[in-house]
PDB file of N, CA, C and O in Angstrom:
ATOM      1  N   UNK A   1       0.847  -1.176   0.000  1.00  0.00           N
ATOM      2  CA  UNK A   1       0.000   0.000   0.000  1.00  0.00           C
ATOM      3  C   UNK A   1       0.894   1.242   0.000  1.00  0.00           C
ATOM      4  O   UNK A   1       1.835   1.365   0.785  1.00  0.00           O
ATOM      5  N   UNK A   2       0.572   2.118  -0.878  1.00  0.00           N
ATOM      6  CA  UNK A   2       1.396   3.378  -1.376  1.00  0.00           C
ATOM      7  C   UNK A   2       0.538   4.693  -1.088  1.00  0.00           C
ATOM      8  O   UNK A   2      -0.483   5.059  -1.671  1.00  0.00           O
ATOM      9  N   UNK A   3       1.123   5.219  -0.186  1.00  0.00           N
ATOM     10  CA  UNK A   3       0.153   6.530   0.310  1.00  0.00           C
ATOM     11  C   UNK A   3       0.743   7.541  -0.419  1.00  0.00           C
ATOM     12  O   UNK A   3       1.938   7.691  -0.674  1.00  0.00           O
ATOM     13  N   UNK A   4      -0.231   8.242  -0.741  1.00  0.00           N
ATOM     14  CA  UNK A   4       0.503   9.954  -1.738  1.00  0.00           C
ATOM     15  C   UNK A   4       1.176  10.874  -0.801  1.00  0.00           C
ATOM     16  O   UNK A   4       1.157  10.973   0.426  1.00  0.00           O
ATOM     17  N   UNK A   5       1.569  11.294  -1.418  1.00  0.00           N
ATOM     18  CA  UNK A   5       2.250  12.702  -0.106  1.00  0.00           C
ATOM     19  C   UNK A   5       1.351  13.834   0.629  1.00  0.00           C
ATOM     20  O   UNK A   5       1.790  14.561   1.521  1.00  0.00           O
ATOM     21  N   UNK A   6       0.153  13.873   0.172  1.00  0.00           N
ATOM     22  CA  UNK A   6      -0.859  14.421   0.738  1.00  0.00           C
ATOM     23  C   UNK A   6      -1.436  13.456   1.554  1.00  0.00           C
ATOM     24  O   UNK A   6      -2.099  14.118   2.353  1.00  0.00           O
ATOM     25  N   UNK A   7      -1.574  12.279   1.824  1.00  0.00           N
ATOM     26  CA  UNK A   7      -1.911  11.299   2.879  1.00  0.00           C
ATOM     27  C   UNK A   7      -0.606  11.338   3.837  1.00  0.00           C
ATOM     28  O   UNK A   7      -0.752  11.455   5.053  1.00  0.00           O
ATOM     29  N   UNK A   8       0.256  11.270   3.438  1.00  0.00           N
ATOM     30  CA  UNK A   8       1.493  10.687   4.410  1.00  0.00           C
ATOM     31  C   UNK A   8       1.270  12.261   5.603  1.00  0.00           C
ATOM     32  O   UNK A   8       1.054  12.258   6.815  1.00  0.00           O
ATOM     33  N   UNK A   9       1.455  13.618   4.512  1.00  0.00           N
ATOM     34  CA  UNK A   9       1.301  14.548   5.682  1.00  0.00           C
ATOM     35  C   UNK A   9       0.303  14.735   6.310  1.00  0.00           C
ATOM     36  O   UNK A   9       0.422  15.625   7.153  1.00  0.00           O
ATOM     37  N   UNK A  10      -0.908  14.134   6.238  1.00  0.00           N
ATOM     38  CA  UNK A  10      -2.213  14.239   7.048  1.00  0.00           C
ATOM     39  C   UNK A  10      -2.239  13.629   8.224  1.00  0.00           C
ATOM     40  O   UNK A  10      -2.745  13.898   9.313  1.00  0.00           O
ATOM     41  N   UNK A  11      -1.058  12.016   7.447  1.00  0.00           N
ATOM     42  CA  UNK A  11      -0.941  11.237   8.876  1.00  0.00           C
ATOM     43  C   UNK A  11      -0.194  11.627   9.713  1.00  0.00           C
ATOM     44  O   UNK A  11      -0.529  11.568  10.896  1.00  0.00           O
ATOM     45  N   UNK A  12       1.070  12.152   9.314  1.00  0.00           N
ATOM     46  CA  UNK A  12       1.902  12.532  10.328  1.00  0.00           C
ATOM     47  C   UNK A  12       1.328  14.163  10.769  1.00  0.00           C
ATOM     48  O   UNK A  12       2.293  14.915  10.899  1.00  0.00           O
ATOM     49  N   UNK A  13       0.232  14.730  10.977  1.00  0.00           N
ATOM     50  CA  UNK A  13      -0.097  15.728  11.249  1.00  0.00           C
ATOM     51  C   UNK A  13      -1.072  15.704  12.229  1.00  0.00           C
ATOM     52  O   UNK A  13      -1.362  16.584  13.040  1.00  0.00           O
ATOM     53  N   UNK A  14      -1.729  14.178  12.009  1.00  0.00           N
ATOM     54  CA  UNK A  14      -2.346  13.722  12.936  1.00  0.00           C
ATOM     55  C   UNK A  14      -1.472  13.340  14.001  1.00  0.00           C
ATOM     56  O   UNK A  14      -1.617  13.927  15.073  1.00  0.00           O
ATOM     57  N   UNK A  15      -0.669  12.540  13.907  1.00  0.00           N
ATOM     58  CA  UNK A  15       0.234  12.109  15.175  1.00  0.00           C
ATOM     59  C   UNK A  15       0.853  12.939  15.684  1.00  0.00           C
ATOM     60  O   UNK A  15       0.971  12.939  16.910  1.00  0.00           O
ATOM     61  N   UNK A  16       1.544  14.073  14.763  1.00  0.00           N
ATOM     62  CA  UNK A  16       2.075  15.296  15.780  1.00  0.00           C
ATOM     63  C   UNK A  16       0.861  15.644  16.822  1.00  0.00           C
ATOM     64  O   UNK A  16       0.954  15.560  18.047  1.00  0.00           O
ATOM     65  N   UNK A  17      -0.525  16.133  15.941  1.00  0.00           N
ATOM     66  CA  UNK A  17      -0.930  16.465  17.393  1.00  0.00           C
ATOM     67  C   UNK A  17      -1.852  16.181  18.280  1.00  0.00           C
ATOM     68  O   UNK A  17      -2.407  16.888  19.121  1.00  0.00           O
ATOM     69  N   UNK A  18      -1.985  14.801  17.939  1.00  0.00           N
ATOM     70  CA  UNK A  18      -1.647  13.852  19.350  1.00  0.00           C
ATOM     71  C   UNK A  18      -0.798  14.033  20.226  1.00  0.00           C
ATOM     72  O   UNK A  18      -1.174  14.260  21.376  1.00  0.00           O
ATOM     73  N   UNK A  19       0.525  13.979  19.916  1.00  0.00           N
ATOM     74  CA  UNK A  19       1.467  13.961  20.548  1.00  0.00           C
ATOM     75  C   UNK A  19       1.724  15.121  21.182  1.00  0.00           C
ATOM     76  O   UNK A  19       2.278  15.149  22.281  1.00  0.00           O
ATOM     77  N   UNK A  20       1.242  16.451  20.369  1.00  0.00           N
ATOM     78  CA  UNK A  20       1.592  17.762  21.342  1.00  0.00           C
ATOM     79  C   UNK A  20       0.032  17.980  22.272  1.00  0.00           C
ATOM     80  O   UNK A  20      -0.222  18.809  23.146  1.00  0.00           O
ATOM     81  N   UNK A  21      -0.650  17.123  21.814  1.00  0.00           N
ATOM     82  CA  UNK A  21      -1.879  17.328  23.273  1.00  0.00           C
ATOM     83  C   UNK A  21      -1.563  16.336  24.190  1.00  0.00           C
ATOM     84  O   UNK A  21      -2.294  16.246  25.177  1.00  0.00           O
ATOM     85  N   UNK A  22      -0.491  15.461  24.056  1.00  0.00           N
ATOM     86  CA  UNK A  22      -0.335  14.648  25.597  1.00  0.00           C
ATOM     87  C   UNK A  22       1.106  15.084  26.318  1.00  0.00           C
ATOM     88  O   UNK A  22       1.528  14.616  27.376  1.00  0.00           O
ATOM     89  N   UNK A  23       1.791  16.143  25.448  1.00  0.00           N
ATOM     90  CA  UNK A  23       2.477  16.808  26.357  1.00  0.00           C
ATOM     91  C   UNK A  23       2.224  18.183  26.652  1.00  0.00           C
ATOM     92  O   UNK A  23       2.920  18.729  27.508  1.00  0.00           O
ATOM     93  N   UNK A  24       1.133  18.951  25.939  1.00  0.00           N
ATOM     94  CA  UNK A  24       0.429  19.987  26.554  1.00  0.00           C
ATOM     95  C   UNK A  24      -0.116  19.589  28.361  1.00  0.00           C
ATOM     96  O   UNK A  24      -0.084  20.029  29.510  1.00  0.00           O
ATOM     97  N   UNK A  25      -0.469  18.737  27.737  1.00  0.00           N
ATOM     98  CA  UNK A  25      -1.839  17.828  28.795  1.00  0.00           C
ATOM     99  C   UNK A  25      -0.662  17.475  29.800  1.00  0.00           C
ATOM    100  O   UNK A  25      -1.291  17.117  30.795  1.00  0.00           O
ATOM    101  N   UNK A  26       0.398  17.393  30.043  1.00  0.00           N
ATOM    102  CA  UNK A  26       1.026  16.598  31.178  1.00  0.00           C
ATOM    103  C   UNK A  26       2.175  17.830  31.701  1.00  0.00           C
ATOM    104  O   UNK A  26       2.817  17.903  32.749  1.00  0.00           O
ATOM    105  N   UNK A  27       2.122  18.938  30.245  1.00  0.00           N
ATOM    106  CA  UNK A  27       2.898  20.535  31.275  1.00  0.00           C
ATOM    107  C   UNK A  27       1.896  21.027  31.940  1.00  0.00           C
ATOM    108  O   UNK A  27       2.142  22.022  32.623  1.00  0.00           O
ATOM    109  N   UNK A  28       0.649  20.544  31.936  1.00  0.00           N
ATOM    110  CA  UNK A  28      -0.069  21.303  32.666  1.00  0.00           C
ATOM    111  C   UNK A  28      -0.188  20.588  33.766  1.00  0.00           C
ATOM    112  O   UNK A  28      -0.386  21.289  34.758  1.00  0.00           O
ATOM    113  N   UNK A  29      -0.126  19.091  34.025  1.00  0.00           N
ATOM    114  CA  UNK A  29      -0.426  18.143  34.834  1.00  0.00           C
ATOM    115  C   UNK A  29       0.520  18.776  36.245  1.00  0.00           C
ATOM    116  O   UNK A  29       0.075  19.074  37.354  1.00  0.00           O
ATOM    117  N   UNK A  30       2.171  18.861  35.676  1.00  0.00           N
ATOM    118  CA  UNK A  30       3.436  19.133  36.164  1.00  0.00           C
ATOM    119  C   UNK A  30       3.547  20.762  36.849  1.00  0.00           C
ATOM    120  O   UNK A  30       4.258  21.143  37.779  1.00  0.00           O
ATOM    121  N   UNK A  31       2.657  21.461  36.092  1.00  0.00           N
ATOM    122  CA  UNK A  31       2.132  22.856  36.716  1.00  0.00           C
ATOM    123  C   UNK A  31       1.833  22.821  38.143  1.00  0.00           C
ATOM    124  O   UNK A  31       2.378  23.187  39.185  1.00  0.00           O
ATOM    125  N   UNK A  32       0.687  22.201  37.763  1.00  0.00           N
ATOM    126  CA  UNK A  32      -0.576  22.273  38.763  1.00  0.00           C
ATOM    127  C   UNK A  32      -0.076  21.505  40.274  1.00  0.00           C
ATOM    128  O   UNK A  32      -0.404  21.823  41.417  1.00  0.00           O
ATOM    129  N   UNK A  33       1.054  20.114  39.708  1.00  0.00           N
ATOM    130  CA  UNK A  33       1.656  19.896  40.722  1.00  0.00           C
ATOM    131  C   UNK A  33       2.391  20.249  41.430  1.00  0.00           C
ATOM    132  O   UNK A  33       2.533  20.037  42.635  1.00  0.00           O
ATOM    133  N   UNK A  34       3.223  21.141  40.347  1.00  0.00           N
ATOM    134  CA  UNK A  34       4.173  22.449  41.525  1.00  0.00           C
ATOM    135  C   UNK A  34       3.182  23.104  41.896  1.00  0.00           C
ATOM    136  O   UNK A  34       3.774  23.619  42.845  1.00  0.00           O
ATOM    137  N   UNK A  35       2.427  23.423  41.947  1.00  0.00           N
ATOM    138  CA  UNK A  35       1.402  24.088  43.393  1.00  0.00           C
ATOM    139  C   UNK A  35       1.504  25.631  42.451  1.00  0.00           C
ATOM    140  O   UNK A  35       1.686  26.682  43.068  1.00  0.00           O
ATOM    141  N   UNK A  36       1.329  25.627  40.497  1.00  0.00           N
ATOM    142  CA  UNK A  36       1.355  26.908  39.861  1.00  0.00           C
ATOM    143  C   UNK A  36      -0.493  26.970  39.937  1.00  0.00           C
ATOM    144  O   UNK A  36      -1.224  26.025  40.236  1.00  0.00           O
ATOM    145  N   UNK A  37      -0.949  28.473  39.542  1.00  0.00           N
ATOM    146  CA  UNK A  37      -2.439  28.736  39.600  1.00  0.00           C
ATOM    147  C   UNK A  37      -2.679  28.282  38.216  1.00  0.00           C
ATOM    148  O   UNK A  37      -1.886  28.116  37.289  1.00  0.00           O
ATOM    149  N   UNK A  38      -4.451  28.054  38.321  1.00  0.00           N
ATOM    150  CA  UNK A  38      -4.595  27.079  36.784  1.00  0.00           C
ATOM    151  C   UNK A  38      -4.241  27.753  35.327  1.00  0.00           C
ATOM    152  O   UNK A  38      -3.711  27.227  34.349  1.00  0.00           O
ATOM    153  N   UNK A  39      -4.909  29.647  35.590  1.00  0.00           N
ATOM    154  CA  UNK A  39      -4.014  30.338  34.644  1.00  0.00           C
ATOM    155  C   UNK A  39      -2.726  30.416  34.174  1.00  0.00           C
ATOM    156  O   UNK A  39      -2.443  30.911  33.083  1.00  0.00           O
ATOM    157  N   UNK A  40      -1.902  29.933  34.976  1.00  0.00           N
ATOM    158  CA  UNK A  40      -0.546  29.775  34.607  1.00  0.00           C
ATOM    159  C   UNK A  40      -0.179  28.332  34.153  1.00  0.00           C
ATOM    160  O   UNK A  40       0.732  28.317  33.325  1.00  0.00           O
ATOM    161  N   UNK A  41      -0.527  27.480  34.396  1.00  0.00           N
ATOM    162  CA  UNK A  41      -0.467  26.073  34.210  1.00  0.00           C
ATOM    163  C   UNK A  41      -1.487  25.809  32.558  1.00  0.00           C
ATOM    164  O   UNK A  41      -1.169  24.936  31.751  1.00  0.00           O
ATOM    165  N   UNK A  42      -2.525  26.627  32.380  1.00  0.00           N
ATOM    166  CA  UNK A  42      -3.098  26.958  30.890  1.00  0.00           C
ATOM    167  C   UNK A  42      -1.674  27.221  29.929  1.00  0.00           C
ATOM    168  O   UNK A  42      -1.249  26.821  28.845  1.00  0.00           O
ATOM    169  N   UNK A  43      -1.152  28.293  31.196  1.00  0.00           N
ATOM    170  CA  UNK A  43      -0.417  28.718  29.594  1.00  0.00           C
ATOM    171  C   UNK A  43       1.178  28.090  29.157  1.00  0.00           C
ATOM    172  O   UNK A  43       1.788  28.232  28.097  1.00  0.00           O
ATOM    173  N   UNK A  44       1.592  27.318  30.470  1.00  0.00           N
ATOM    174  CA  UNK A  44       3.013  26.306  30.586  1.00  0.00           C
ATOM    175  C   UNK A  44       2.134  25.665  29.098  1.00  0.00           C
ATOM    176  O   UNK A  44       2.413  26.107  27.983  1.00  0.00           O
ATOM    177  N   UNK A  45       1.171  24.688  29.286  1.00  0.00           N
ATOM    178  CA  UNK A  45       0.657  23.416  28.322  1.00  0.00           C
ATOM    179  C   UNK A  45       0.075  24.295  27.050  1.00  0.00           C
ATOM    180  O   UNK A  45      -0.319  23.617  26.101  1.00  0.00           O
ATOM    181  N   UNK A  46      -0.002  25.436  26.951  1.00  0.00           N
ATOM    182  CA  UNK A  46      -0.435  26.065  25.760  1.00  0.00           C
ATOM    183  C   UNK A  46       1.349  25.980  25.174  1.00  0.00           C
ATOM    184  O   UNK A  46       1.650  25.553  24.060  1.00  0.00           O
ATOM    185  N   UNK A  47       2.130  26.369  25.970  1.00  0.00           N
ATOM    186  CA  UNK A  47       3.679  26.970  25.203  1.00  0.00           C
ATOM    187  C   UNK A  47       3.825  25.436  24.895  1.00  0.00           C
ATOM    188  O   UNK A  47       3.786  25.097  23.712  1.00  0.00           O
ATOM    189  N   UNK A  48       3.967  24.622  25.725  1.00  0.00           N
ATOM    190  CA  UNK A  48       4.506  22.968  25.399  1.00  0.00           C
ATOM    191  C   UNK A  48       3.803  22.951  24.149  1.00  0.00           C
ATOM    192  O   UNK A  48       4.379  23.309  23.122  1.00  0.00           O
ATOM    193  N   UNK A  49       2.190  22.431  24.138  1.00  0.00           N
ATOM    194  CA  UNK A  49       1.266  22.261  22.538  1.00  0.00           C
ATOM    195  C   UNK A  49       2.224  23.105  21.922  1.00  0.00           C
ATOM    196  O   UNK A  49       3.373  22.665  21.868  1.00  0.00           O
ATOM    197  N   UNK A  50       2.027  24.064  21.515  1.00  0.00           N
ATOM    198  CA  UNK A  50       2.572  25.006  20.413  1.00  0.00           C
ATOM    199  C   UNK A  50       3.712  24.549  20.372  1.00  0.00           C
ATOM    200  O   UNK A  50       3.806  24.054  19.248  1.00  0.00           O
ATOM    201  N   UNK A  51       4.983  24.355  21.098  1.00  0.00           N
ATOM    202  CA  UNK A  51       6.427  23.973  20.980  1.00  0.00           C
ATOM    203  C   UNK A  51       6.396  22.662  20.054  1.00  0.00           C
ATOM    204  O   UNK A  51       6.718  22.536  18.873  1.00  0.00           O
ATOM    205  N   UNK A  52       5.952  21.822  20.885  1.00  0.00           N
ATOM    206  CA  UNK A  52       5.879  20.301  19.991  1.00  0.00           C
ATOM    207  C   UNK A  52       5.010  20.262  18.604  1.00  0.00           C
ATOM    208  O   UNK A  52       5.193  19.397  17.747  1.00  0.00           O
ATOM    209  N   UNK A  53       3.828  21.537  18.469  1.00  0.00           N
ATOM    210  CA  UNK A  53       3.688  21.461  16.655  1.00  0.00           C
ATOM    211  C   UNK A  53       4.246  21.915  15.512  1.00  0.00           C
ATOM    212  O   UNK A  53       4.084  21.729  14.306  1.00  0.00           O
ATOM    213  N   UNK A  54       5.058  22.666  16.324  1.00  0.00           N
ATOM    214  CA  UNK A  54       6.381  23.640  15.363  1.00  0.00           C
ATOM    215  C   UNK A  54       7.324  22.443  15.450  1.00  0.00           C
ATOM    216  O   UNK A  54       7.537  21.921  14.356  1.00  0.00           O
ATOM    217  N   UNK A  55       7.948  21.879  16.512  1.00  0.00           N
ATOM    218  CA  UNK A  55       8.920  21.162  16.034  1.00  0.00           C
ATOM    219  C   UNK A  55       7.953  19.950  15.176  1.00  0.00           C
ATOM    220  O   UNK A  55       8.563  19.467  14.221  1.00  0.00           O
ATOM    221  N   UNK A  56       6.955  19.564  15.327  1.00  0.00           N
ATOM    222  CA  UNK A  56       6.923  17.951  14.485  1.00  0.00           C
ATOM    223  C   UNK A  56       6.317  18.040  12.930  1.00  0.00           C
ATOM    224  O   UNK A  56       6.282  17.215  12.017  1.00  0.00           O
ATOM    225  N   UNK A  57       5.734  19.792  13.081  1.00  0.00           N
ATOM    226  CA  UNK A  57       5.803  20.315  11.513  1.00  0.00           C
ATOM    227  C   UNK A  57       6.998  20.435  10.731  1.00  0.00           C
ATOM    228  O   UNK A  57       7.265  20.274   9.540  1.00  0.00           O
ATOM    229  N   UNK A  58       7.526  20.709  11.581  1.00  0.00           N
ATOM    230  CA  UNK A  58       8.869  21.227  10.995  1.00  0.00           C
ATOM    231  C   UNK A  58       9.813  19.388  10.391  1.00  0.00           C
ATOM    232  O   UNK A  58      10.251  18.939   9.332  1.00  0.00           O
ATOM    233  N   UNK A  59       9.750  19.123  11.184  1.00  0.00           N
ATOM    234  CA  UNK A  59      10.138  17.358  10.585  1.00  0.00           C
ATOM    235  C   UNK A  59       9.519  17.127   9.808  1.00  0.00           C
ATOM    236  O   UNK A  59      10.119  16.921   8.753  1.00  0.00           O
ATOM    237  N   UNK A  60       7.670  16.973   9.748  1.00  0.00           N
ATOM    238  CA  UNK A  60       7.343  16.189   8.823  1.00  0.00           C
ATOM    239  C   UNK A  60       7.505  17.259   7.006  1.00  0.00           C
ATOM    240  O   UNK A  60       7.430  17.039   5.797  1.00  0.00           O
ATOM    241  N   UNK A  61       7.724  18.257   7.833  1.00  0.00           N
ATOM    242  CA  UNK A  61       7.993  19.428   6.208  1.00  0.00           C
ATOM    243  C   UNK A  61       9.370  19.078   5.854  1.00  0.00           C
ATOM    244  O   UNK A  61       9.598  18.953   4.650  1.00  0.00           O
ATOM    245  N   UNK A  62      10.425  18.881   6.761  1.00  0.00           N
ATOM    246  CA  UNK A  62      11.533  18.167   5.957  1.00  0.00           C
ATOM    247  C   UNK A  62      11.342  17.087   5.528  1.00  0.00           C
ATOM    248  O   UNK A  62      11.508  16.964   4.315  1.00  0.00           O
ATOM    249  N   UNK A  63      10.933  15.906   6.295  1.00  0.00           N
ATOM    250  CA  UNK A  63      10.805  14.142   5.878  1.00  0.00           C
ATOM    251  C   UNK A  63      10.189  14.285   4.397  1.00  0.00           C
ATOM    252  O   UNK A  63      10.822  13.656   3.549  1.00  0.00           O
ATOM    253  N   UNK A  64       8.952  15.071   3.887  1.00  0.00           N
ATOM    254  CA  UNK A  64       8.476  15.295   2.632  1.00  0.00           C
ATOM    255  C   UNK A  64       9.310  15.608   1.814  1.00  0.00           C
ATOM    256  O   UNK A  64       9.483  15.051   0.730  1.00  0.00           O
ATOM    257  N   UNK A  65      10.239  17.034   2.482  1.00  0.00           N
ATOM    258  CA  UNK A  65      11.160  17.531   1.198  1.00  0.00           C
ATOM    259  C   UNK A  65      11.901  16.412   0.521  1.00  0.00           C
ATOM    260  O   UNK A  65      12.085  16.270  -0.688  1.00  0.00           O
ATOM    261  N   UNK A  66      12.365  15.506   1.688  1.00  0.00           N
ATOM    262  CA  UNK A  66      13.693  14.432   1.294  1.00  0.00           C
ATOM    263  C   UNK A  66      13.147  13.354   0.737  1.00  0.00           C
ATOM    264  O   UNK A  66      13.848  12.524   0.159  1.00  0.00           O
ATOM    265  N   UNK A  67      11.819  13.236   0.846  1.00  0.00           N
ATOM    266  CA  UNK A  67      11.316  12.052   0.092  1.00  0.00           C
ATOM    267  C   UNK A  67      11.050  12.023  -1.440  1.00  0.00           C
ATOM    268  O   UNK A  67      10.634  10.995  -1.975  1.00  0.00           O
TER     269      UNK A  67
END
């Protein structure tokens, strides 16, 4: 089975963000356990999400180029 390059980046766009909502989801977990207020612990797991979709865009926009 041969996926086009418009499938391959959908999939890996899906798994990035998966992956940046379960480490959004666990800077905030790590917040809240240092004893930070929930507004601040929003915005630790907002910077994590955002960090991890820039970096796993940024891979899957190279992995395409090189393919």
């Amino acid at each position: 089975m041969h996926l086009t390059q418009a499938e391959l980046l959908l999939v890996a766009l899906l798994m990035i963000t998966l992956l940046a909502m379960g480490v959004g989801g666990a800077a905030m977990a790590l917040a809240r356990w240092e004893g930070l207020t929930v507004p601040a612990a929003i915005s630790r797991g907002g910077t994590a999400f955002a960090g991890t979709m820039v970096l796993g865009a940024s891979l899957a926009g190279l992995f395409l180029m090189l393919k």
